[in-house]
N, C-alpha and C positions, 0 to 999 in steps of 0.2 A: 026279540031274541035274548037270551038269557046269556052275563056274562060273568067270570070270576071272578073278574077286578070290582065289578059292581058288586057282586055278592060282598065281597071279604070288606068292600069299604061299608055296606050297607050292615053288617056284622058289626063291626070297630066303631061304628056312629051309634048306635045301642050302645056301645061300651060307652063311649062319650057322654052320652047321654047321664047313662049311672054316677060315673065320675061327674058330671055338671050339678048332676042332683044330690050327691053326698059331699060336693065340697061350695058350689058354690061358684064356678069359673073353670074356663077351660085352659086356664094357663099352666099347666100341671108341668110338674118334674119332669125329667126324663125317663124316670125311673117308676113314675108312677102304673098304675094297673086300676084296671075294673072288670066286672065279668071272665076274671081270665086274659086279659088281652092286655098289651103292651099300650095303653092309650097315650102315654108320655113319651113315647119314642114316635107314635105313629103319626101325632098333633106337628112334633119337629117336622116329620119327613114331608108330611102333607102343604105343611108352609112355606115350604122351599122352592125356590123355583122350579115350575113344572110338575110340583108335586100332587098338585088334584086332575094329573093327565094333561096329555096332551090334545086333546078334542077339547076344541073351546067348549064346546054348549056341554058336553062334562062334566068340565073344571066349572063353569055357572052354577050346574043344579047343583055340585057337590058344595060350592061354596056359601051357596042359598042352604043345602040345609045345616052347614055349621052355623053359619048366621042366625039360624031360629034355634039354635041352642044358647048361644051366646055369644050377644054383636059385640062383646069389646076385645 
């Protein structure tokens, strides 16, 4: 089943992506951007408690594929 929350984070990880590839880390400002999208506000929100969902096995693949962007 196809869902928003997935799309829009599966969106915003492309963005991450670009931004991991033009700077080099995903520690970015708040303020930062890539493709259009708010990647520096969304990195914040995402890291916050409960921020990669609340369904554990979710929050895992979501955090498996920040992890292959960039483990540190």
């Amino acid at each position: 089943m196809w869902d928003t929350a997935d799309a829009a984070f599966t969106e915003t990880l492309a963005a991450a992506r670009a931004y991991y590839a033009q700077h080099g880390t995903l520690a970015a400002p708040r303020h930062a951007t890539a493709l259009d999208r708010a990647v520096g506000r969304w990195l914040t929100n995402i890291r916050g408690p409960g921020g990669l969902g609340k369904d554990d096995a979710r929050a895992e693949r979501r955090a498996a594929a920040l992890a292959a962007i960039d483990e540190a």
